[in-house]
C-alpha positions in Angstrom: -4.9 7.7 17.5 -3.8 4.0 17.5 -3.2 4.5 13.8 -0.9 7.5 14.4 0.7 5.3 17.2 1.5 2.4 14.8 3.2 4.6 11.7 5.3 6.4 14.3 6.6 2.9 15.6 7.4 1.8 12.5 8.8 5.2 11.4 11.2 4.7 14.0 12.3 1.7 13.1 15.5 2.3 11.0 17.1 4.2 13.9 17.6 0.7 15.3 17.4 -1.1 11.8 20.3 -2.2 9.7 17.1 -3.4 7.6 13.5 -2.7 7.2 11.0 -4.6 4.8 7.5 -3.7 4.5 4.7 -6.0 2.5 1.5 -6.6 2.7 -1.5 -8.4 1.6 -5.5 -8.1 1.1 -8.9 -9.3 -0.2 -11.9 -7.8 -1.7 -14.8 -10.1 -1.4 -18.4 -9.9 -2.2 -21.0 -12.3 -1.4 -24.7 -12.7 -1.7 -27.1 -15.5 -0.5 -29.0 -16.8 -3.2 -31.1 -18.6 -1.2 -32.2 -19.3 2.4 -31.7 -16.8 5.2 -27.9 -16.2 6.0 -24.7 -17.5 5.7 -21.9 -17.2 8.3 -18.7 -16.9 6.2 -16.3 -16.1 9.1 -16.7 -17.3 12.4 -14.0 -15.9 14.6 -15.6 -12.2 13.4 -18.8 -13.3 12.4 -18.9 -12.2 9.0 -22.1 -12.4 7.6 -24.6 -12.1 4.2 -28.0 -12.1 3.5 -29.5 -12.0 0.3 -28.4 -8.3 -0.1 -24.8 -8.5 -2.1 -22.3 -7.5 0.7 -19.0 -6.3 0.0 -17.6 -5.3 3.2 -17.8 -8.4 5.4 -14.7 -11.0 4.0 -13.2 -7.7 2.6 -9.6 -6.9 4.9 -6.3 -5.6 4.5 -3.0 -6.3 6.3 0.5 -4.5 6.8 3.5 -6.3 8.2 7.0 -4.6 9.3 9.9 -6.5 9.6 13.1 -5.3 10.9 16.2 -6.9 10.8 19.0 -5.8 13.8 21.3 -8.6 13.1 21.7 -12.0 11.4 20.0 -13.8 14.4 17.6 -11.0 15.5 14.5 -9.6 14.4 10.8 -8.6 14.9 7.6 -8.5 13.0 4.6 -6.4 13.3 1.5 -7.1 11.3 -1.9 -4.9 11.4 -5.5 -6.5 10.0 -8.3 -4.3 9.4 -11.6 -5.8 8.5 -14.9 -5.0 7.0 -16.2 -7.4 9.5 -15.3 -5.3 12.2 -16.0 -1.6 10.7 -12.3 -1.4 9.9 -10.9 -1.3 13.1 -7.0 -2.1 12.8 -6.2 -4.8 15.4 -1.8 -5.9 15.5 -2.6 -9.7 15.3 1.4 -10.3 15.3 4.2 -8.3 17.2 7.0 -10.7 18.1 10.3 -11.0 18.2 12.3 -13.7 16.7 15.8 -14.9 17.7 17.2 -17.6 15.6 21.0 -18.4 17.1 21.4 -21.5 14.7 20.0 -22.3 11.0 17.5 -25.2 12.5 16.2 -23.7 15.7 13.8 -20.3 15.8 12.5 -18.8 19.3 9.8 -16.4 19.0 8.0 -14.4 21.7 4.7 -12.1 21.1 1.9 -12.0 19.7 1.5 -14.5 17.1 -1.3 -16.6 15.3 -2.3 -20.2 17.4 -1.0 -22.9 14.9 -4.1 -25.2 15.2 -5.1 -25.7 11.8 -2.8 -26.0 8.5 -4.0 -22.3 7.4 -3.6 -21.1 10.6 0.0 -18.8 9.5 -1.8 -17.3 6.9 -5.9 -18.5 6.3 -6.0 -14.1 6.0 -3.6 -13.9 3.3 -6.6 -15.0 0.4 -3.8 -15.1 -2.1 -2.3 -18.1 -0.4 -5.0 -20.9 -1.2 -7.6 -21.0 -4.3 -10.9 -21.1 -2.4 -12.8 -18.2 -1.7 -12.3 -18.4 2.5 -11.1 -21.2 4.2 -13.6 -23.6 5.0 -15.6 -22.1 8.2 -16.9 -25.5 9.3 -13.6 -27.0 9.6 -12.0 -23.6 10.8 -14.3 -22.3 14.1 -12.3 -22.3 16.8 -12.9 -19.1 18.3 -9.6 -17.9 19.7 -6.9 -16.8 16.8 -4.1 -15.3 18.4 -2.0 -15.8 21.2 0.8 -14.0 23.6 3.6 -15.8 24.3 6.6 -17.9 23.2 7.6 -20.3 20.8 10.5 -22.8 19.9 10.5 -24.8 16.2 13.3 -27.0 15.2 13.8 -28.3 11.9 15.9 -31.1 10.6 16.4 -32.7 7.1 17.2 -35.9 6.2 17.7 -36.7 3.0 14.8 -35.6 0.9 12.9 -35.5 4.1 12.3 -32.3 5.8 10.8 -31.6 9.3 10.1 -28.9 11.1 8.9 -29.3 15.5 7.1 -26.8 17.3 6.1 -26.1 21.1 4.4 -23.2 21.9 2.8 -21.7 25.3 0.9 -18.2 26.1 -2.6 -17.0 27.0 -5.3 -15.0 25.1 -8.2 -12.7 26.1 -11.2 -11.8 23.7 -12.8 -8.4 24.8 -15.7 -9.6 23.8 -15.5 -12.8 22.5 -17.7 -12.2 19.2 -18.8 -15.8 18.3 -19.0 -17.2 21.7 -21.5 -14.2 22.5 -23.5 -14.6 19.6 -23.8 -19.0 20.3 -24.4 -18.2 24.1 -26.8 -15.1 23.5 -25.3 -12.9 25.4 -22.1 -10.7 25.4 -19.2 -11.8 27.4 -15.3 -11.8 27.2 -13.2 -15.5 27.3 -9.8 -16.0 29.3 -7.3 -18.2 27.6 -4.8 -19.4 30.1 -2.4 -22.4 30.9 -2.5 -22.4 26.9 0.3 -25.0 25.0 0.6 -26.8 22.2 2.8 -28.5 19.5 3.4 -28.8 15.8 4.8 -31.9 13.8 5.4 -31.0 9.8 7.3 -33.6 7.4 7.8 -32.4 3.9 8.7 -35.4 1.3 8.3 -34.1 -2.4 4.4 -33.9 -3.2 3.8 -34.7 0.4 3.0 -32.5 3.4 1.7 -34.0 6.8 1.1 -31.6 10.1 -0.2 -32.9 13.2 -1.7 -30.4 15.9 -2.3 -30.7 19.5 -3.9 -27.9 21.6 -4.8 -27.4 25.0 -6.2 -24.7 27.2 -7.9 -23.9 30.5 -10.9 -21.2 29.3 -12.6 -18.8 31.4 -15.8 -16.9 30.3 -16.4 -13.8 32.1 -19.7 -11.5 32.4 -21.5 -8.3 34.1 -24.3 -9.9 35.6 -26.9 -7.5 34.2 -26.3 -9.5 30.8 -26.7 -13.1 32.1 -29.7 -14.6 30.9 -31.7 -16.5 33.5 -30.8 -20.0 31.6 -26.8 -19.6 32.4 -25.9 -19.8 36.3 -22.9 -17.8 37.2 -20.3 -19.9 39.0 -18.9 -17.2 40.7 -18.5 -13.2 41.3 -15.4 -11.4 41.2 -14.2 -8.6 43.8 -14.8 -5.9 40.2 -18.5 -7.1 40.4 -18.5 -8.8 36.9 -19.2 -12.8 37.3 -17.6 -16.4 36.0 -19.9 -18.1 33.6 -18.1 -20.7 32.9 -14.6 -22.4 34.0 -13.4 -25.5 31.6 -10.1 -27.2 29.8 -10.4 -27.6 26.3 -8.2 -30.4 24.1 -7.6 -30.1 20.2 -6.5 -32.3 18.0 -5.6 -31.8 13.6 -4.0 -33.4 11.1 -3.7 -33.1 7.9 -2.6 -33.5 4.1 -1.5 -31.5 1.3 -0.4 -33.4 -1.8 0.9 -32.0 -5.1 1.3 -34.1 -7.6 0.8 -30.9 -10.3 -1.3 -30.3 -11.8 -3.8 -32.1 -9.5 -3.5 -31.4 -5.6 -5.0 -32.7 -2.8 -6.2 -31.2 0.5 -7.4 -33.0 3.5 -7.7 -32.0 7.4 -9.6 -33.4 10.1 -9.7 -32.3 13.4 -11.2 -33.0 16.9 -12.3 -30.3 20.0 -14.1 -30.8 22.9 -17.1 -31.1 21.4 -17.5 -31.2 18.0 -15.4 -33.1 15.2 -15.0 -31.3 12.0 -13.1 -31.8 8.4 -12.4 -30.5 5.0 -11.6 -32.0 1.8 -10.0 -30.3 -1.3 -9.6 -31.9 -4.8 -7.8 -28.4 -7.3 -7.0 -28.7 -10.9 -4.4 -26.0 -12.5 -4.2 -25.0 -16.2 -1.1 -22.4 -16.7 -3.2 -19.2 -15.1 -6.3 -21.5 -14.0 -7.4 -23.3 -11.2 -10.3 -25.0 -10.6 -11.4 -26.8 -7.4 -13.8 -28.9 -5.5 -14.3 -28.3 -1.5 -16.4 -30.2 0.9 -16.5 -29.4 4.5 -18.2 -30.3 7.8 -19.4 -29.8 11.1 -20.7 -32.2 13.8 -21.2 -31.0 17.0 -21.9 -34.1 20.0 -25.3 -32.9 20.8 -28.1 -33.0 18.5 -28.9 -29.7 18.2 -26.0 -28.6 15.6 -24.6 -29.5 12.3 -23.6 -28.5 9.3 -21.7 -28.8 5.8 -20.6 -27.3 2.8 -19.5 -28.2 -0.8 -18.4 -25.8 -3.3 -17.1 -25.5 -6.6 -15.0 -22.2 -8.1 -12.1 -21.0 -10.0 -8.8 -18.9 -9.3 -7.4 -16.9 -12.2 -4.0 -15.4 -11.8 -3.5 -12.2 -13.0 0.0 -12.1 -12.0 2.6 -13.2 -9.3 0.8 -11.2 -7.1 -2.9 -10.6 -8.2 -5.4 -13.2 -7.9 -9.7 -13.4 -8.9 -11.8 -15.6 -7.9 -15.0 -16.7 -8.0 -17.3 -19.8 -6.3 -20.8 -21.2 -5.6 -21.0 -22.7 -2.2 -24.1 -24.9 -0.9 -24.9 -24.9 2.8 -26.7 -27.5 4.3 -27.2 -27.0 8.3 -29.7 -29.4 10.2 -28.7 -28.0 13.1 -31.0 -24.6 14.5 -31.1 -21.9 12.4 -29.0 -19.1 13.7 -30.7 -16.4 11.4 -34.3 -17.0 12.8 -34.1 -19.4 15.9 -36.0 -21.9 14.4 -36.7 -24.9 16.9 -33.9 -27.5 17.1 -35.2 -28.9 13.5 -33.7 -32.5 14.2 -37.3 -33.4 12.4 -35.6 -31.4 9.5 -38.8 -29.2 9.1 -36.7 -25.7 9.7 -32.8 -25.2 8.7 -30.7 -22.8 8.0 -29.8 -24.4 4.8 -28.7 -21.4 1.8 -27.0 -21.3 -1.5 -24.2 -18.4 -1.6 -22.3 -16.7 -4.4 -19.3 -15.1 -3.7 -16.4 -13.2 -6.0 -13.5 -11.7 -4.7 -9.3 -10.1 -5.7 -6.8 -11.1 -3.4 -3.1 -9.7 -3.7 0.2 -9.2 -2.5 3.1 -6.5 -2.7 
């Protein structure tokens, strides 16, 4: 049904249309753990492997529709499936964009949350040469938003900036990483949720700085609770608060081009836990070979974790891509694949070596 109701919404599109442009992207990834117990790949959707060679859990596939009415109207609808999530098609963007003069854009929807430099498009695979996205720099658990959003952009000279604010709210139904951390299943309220975006462009340069911030709201039955969380409060539908907080983000980053060597550095601070990636790529003609180190530390003891990896990116063509890398996982934080005792003696981590191969493309 929701799949019927999608294809008859774009179908009806170029009634309206003077223009309709469809495009899309995917990956097919596999991935098997060498060594150790598990290895999350994915932590929004909590794709996972085990030493059993897994093809479904990085694999997606997105659509996009985007109709233009006039030269300063339009909107955009994009549907992910994932192998994550048994396929289920989720619109992560439907928003309409109004753009009344060539250096200012308004949007209002449902859009991606611009925290991290990937954020626009860490889905599209075809877009960067690693495998995934780093997951120990990219673990924010909220992705999307609904609401509005104004960028302005200016040159000067061979300078070019771009300015973003942006505002909204978000709810998970459940949230599937927070329920997995906390042990038990609940959904998280996003509200009172703004931010901004600084980009400067300046030949093999590009700088972004991030800021986020958000009141966030976990919400539960009670029959789930475990006895270690206190519920804060119960609401008149029965279900309880199990949490109430503000969170503040901070990123910035680097990309530098100076081909055929680039450069990729971000670094970012939440709450509670401080977290970076690091990027060195070499390309020859249809080859690219990189070099990615990431990491997590939380502020309590109990959690950390990092990651280097090497691979390669082969294109087939403009828009075909395969890929293959070896990462190495070292986490002295608890194992979350056995509950091993906080191991901050180092006598029981989570620590694995994974394989992983994947196609991305485009049309």
């Amino acid at each position: 049904m929701k799949h019927a109701l999608l294809l008859a919404a774009m179908a009806s599109l170029p009634a309206f249309a003077a223009d309709l442009k469809f495009s899309g992207f995917g990956s097919l990834v596999g991935a098997e753990v060498l060594s150790g117990d598990g290895y999350v790949a994915h932590y929004p959707s909590m794709a996972t492997y085990d030493s059993k060679f897994d093809i479904t859990e990085e694999s997606r596939l997105g659509l996009q529709a985007t109709a233009v009415f006039t030269d300063e109207l339009s909107t955009t609808i994009q549907m992910t499936s994932r192998g994550s999530l048994n396929w289920e098609p989720d619109i992560e963007w439907f928003y309409l964009t109004w753009q009344p003069k060539t250096e200012w854009r308004i949007q209002a929807g449902r859009m991606r949350i611009p925290a991290y430099l990937y954020s626009d498009y860490m889905d599209v695979g075809f877009a960067y040469n690693f495998i995934r996205v780093p997951g120990d720099a990219y673990s924010v658990d909220a992705v999307n938003y609904n609401g509005l959003s104004a960028t302005y952009s200016h040159s000067f000279g061979p300078v070019d900036t771009s300015f973003q604010l942006y505002g909204g709210r978000e709810k998970t139904e459940p949230n599937v990483l927070m329920s997995y951390i906390r042990q038990f299943e609940h959904d998280r309220d996003y509200t009172d949720m703004y931010g901004a975006v600084f980009n400067l462009w300046y030949r093999w340069l590009n700088f972004r700085l991030s800021y986020l911030t958000t009141d966030i709201q976990e919400e539960a039955d009670p029959d789930v609770v475990p006895v270690f969380v206190t519920p804060i409060r119960t609401l008149p539908n029965g279900r309880v608060i199990t949490d109430d907080f503000n969170i503040q983000f901070y990123d910035v980053a680097f990309l530098l081009d100076f081909n055929p060597v680039s450069v990729v550095v971000e670094y970012n601070e939440y709450e509670y836990y401080t977290s970076w990636l690091a990027s060195f790529a070499y390309n020859m003609d249809k080859w690219t070979y990189h070099f990615t180190a990431s990491d997590f530390e939380l502020n309590e003891a109990w959690e950390a974790h990092s990651t280097v990896g090497v691979g390669f990116r082969y294109d087939v063509n403009s828009n075909l891509a395969f890929k293959m890398q070896l990462d190495r996982f070292d986490d002295t934080g608890e194992n979350p694949f056995t509950s091993a005792p906080n191991p901050i003696c180092r006598c029981a981590d989570g620590d694995v070596m994974v394989l992983s191969a994947g196609v991305d493309f485009v049309f």
